[in-house]
N, C-alpha and C positions, 0 to 999 in steps of 0.2 A: 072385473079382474084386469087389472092393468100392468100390461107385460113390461119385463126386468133385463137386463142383458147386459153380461161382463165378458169381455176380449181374455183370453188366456191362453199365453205363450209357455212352452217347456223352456229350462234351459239343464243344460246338458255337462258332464262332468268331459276328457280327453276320452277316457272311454264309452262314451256317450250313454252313461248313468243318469237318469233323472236327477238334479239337484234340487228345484224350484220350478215354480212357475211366476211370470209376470203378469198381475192383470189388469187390463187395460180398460178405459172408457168406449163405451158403445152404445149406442141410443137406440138398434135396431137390429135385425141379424145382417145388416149391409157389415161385413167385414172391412167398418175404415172409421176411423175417429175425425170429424168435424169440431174444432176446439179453434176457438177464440186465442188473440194475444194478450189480452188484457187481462187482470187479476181475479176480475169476478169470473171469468169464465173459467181458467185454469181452476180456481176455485171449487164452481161448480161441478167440475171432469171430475178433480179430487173427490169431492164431497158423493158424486155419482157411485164412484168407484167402491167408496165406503160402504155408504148406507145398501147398496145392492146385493155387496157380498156377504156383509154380517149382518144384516138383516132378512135380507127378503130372500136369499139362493141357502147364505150359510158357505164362511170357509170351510168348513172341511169339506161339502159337498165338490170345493170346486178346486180344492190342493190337498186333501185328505191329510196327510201330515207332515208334506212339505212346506219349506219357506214359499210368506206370498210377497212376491216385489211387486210395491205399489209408489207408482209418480207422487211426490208431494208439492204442493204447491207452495208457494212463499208466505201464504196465508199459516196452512198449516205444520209450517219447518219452525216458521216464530212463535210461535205460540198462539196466534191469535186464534185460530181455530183447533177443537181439539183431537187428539188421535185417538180410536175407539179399537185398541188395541194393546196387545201385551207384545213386547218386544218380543221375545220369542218366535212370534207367529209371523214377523213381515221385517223385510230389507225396506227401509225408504229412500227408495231414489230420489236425489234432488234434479233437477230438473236445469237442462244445460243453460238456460234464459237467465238464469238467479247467482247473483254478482257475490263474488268473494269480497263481502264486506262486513265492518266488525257487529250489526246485527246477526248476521246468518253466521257467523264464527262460532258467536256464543251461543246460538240455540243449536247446533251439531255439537259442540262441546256437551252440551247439557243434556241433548238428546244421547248422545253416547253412555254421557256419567247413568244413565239410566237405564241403560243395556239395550239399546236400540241397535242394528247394524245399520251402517249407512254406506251407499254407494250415488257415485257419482254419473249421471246418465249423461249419454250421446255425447261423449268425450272425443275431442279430436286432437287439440294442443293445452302447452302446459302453462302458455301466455297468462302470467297476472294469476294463476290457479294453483300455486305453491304449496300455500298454507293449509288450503283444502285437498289437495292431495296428502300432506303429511296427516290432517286427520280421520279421514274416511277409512270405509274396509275395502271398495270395492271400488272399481272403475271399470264403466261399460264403455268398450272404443269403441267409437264409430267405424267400422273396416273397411265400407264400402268407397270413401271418398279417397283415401292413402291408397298413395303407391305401396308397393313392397318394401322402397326403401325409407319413402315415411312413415309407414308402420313402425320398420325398428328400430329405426331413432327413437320414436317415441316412447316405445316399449323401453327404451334403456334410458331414457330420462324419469321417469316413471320410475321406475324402478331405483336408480341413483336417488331418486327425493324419496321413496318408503318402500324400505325394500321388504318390506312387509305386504305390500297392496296385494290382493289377488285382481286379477287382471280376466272382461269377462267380454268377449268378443262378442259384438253384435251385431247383426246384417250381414249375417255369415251367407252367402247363396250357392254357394258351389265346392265339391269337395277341394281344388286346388286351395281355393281361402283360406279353408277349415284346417287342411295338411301344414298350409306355412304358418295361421296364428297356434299353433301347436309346438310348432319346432323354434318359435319366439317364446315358449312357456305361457301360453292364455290359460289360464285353471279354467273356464269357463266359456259356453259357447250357446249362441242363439240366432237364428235366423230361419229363413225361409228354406235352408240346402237342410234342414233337422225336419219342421213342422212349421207349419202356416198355424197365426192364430186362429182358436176356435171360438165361436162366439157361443157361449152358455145363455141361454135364456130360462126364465124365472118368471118366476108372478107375485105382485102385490097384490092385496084386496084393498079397493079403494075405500078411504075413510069419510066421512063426513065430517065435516070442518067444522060444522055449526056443533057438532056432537063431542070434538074435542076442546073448540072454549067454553060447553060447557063443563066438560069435565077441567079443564083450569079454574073458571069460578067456583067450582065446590072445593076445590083445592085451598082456595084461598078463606075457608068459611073454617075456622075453628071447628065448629060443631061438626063435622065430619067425619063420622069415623073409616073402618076400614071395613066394614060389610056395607056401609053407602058406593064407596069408592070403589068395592068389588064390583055391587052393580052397574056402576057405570060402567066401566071398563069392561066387564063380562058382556055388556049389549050393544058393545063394538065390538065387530067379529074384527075388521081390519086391526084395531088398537091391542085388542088382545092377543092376538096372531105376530105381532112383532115385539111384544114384549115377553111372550113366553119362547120366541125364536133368540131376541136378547140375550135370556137369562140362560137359556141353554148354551150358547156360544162359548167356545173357546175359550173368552177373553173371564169367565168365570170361574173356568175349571172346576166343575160342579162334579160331584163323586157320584149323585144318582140324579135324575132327571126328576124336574123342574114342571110340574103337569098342570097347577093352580091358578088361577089371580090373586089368591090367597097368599099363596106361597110365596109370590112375587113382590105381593106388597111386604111382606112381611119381611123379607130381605131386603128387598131396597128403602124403604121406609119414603113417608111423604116427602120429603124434599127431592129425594131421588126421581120419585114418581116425578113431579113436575118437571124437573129439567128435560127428562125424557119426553113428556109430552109436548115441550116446548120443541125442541128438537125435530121429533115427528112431525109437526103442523108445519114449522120453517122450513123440512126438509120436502113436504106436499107442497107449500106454495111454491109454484115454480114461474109463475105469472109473473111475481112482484119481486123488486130490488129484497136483497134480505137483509138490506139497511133498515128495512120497515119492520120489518120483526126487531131489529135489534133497537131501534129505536123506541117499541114498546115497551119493551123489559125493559130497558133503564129509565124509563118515566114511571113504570110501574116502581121498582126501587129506589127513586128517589124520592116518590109520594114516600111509602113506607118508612124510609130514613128519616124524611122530615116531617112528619106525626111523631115516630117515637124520638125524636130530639126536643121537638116542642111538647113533647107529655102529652098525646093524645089519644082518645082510644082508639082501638081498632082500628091500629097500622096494617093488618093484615087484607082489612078492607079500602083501604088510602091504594094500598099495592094492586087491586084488582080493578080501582080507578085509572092508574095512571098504563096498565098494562091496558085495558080493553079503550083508552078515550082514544085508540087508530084502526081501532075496528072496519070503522066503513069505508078507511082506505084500504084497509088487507081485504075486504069480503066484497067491492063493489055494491055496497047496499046502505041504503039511510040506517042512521044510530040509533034511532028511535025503534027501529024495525027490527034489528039486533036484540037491543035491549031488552025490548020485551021477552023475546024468548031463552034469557037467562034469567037461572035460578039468583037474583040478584036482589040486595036488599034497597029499600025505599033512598035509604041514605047514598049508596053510590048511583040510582038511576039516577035520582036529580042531581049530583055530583060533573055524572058525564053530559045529560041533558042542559043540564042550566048553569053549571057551576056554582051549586046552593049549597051553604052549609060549608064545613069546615073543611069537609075533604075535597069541594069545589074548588075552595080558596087554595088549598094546596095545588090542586091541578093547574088553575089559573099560572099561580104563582110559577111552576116547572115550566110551562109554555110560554111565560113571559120572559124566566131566564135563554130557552131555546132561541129564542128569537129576538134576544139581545136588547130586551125593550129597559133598560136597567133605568129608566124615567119611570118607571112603574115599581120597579125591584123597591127603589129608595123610600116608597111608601109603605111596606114594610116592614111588621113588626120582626122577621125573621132577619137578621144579620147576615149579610155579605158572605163571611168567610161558613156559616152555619151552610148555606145553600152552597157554596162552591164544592164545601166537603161534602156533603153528599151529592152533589156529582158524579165528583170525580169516585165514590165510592160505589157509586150504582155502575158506572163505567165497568168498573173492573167487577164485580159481579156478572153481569150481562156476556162478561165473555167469558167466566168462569164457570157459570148456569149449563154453558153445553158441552161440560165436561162429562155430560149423562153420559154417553156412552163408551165412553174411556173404561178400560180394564181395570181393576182392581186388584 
């Protein structure tokens, strides 16, 4: 069992009615967030914050039917990474680090046209942040660093650019603070002088890694149906524990509960299934860049594009080549040693082993494009522009694939 733990803040209406709560990243019951500058790491806080609450605690365990305000990172405001969630259920804080530029314009536009609410976090000035003020709902000031009468300058320019905003004071420590951002109109108040955050602790069951590629490889085996698939997944306690945690959530709005594998599969259907497992697995490795996951999927979809562009059979098995040939750098272990313990047919072992056969030559081929050897491309029956489209088409799938957890 390997312990879970999300930070959760109240926040508070003028009459200090519960509104929401904010929840934050925590790696331990240590009440304080350690978090990087860098994107992968903001990244990972996000992605922390995600998978811990609708997976493994459960929103409503930990906001019951309030709004959850959750930090977004730049990752997942653009769309690259996706949000596993129904607008209704969460405010996305953008994150005061992440620039008013015509990227992140259009993905709050878009996120809005969507019904998201969106607020602006650890707000201090209005310098160069115009445009994102006129489209936001919310703006959290920073209280602590303003004087009294930088607050209400700021408070009335704010205000003059969207006189719409609600305005939601944060790092509030003392009743004086709390009285003047009151009598400046805050609709909204949070700090230490209400409630210190609490830290919720949870539990995963840990999964076995080797148990979920192979449950990927039968994924990718036609012949599979959904009493195979049940068994697998039924004899991972961890896999089934987060998929029927999944399907129950929120983000499904399920009219009676959700109790089977059965069930499960049979509403999300096979493709659903995999993303999700993909997900899972990317979301346990926590060892390894998840450039590395992401780099297998799109060698896995570009095999599969270019079998079935070139008329070949069993693109489905071309796709379980190019996903497993990074195996032994995601697992630390020889390929050979891997290999053998999936359910795996003669044609993709010698594929990834030897690069024998046609779905070799494919793999070859994707690894020769990777690494820019295009003295090699040119000997190629397959065209230029055939291998670049599907690239760039595996591309956008691979970032599309982890849309598994996203609300419906």
């Amino acid at each position: 069992m390997e312990r879970v733990f999300v930070g959760r803040q109240p926040i508070f209406d003028q009459q200090l009615g519960l509104q929401a709560y904010e929840l934050l990243f925590r790696s331990s019951q240590q009440n304080a967030a350690v978090i990087g500058s860098h994107d992968f790491d903001q990244d990972m806080a996000t992605t922390n914050v995600m998978l811990n609450t609708f997976i493994d605690i459960g929103l409503e365990q930990l906001v019951e039917t309030y709004p959850a305000y959750i930090n977004l990172s730049r990752s997942f405001l653009i769309g690259s990474l996706p949000l596993p969630f129904a607008p209704e259920q969460v405010v996305l804080e953008i994150l005061e680090d992440i620039k008013s530029e015509p990227e992140v314009i259009t993905a709050i536009r878009d996120l809005k046209d969507r019904g998201y609410t969106i607020a602006l976090d650890d707000f201090i000035n209005v310098t160069d942040m115009h445009e994102l003020v006129k489209m936001v709902d919310i703006i959290k000031v920073d209280v602590q660093p303003l004087s009294t009468e930088e607050l209400s300058v700021l408070v009335s320019s704010l205000r003059q650019i969207n006189p719409n905003i609600r305005l939601l004071a944060e790092k509030v420590e003392d009743n004086d603070v709390f009285e003047h951002c009151k009598s400046l109109g805050f609709d909204l108040f949070q700090g230490y002088f209400f409630c210190r955050p609490q830290v919720v602790e949870g539990a995963r069951l840990s999964g076995n890694r080797l148990e979920m590629l192979n449950l990927m490889a039968e994924l990718q085996d036609t012949d599979t149906d959904f009493a195979r698939l049940e068994y697998l997944i039924a004899r991972d306690v961890a896999l089934s524990y987060r998929l029927l945690r999944y399907i129950n959530s929120a983000a499904f709005s399920m009219r009676r509960s959700i109790e089977s594998i059965r069930q499960v599969l049979t509403l999300l259907g096979m493709n659903k299934i995999r993303n999700i497992v993909c997900l899972i697995l990317l979301s346990e490795i926590d060892d390894k860049p998840k450039e590395l996951m992401t780099l297998s999927m799109i060698r896995g979809k570009m095999c599969e594009l270019l079998a079935q562009r070139e008329g070949l059979d069993g693109a489905d098995q071309y796709f379980t080549v190019g996903l497993f040939s990074l195996l032994d750098a995601i697992m630390d272990s020889p390929l050979p040693e891997l290999i053998n313990n999936l359910p795996l047919s003669d044609m993709v072992k010698d594929a990834l082993l030897e690069h024998k056969g046609e779905a070799g030559q494919v793999l070859l081929l994707v690894e020769q494009f990777e690494s820019g050897r295009w003295d090699r491309l040119m000997d190629q029956k397959v065209t230029p522009e055939t291998i670049t489209g599907a690239w760039i088409d595996a591309v956008q799938w691979a970032h599309e694939s982890t849309e598994s957890l996203k609300a419906q």
